[in-house]
C-alpha positions as CSV (number, residue, x, y, z in Angstrom):
1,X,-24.0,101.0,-10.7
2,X,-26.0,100.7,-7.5
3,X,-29.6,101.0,-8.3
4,X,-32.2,101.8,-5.7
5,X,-35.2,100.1,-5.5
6,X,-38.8,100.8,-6.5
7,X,-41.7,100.2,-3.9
8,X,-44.4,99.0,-5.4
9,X,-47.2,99.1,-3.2
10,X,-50.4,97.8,-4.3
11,X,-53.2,95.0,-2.8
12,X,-54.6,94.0,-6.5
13,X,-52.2,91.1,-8.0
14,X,-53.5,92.6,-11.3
15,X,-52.0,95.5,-11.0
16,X,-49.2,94.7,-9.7
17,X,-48.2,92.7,-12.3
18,X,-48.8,95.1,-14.9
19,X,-47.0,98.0,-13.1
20,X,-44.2,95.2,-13.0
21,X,-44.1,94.7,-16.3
22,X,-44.3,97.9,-17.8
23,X,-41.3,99.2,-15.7
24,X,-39.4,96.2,-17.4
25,X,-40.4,96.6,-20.4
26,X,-39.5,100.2,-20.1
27,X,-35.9,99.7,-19.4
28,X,-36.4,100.5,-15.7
29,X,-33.6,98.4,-14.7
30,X,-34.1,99.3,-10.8
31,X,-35.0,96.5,-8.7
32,X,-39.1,96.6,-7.5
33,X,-40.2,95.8,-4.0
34,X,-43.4,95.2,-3.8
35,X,-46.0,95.3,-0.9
36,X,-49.4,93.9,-0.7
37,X,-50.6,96.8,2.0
38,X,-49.9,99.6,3.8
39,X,-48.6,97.5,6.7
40,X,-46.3,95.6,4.5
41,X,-45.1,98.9,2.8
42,X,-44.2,100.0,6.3
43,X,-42.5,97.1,7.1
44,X,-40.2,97.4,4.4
45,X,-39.4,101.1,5.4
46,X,-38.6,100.9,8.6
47,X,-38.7,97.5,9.8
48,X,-41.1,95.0,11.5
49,X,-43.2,95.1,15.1
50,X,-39.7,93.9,16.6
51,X,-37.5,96.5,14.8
52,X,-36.1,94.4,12.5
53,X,-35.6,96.1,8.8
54,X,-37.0,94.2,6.2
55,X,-35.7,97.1,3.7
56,X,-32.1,97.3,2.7
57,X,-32.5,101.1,1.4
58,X,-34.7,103.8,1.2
59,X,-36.5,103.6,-2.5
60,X,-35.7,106.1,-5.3
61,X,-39.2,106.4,-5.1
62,X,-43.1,104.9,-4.2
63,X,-45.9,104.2,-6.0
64,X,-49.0,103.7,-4.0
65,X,-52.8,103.1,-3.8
66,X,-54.8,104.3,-1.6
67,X,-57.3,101.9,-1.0
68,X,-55.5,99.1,0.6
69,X,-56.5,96.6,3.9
70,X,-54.6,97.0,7.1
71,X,-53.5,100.7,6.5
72,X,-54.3,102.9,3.8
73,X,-52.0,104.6,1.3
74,X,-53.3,107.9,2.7
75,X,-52.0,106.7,6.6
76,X,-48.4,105.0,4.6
77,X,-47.8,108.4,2.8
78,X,-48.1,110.3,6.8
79,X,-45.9,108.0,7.4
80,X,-43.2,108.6,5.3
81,X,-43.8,112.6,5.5
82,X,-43.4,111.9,9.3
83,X,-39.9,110.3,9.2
84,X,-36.7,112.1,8.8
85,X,-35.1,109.5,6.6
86,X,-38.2,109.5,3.8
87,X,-39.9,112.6,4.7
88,X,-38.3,113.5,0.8
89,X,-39.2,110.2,-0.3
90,X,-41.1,110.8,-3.7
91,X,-44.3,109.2,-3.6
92,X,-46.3,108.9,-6.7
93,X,-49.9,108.0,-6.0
94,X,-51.5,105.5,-8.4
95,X,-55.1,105.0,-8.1
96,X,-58.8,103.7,-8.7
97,X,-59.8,106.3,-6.7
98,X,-61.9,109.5,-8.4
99,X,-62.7,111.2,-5.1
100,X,-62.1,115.0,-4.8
101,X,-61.6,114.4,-0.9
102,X,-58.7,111.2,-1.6
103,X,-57.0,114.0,-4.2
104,X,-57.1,117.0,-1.8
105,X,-56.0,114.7,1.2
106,X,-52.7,113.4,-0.6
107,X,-51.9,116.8,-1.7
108,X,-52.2,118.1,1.9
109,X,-49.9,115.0,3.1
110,X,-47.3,116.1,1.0
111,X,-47.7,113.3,-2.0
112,X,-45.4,114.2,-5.0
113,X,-48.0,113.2,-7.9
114,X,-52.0,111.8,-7.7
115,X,-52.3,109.8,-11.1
116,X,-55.8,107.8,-11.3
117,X,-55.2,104.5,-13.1
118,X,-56.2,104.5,-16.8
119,X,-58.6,101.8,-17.2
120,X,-57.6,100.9,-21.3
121,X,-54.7,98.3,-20.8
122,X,-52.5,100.2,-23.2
123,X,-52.9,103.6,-21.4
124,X,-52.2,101.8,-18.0
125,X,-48.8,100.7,-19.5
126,X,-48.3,104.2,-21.3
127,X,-48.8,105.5,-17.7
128,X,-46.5,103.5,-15.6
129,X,-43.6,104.0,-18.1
130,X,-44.2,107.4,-18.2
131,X,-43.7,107.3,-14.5
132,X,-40.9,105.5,-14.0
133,X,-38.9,106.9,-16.7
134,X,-39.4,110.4,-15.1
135,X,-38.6,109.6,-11.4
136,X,-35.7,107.2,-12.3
137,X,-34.2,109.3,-15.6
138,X,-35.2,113.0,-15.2
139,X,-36.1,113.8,-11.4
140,X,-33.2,115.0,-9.2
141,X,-33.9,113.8,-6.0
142,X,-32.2,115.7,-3.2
């Protein structure tokens, strides 16, 4: 069975490795891309500077931070809204951020879930398996 991947895209090692992890250890069996910025998560969409894809397919679905260097989760979720071939990408937001303006804002860009990262180790793993067990098992995507 062809699995697509998972695009991980987060600038905290940390986190990464625990979002990693609890997808594994979850039975999430989908390979995980995973991109250390916005620029990076772009890359892997749609290609380099020179056109050249990096990406072999487009993700079952994202999960992404908001505060990132180089560009933001905020300007990578335009992004995907603004391209035919993701513009129905789902695109889970997973975040530090708290801010009433960073919630509104990824609503308004069309982002399918805002989840704010539990900061109790077992809740953060709770959380992720929870996530990837309903967009891989239970969400139809079109």
């Amino acid at each position: 069975m062809d699995r697509k991947p998972i695009l991980l895209c987060d600038d905290d090692p940390n986190d990464q490795f625990l979002i990693v992890r609890a997808l594994e250890k979850n039975e999430i069996k989908n390979p995980i891309l995973v991109a250390q910025n916005g620029s990076e998560a772009l890359g892997l969409l749609y290609g380099d500077d020179d056109g050249n894809a990096k990406g072999s397919a487009v993700p079952a679905f994202v999960i992404l931070d908001i505060k990132m260097p180089k560009v933001n989760g905020l300007e990578v979720l335009r992004e995907i809204r603004n391209h035919e071939n993701t513009r129905r990408l789902p695109v889970v937001m997973l975040t530090s951020s708290d801010e009433e303006s960073d919630l509104i804002q990824s609503y308004d860009l069309g982002v399918n879930s805002y989840i704010r990262k539990p900061i109790d180790y077992n809740e953060f793993r709770r959380c992720v398996a929870d996530i990837g067990a309903y967009w891989i098992s239970l969400n139809r995507a079109p």
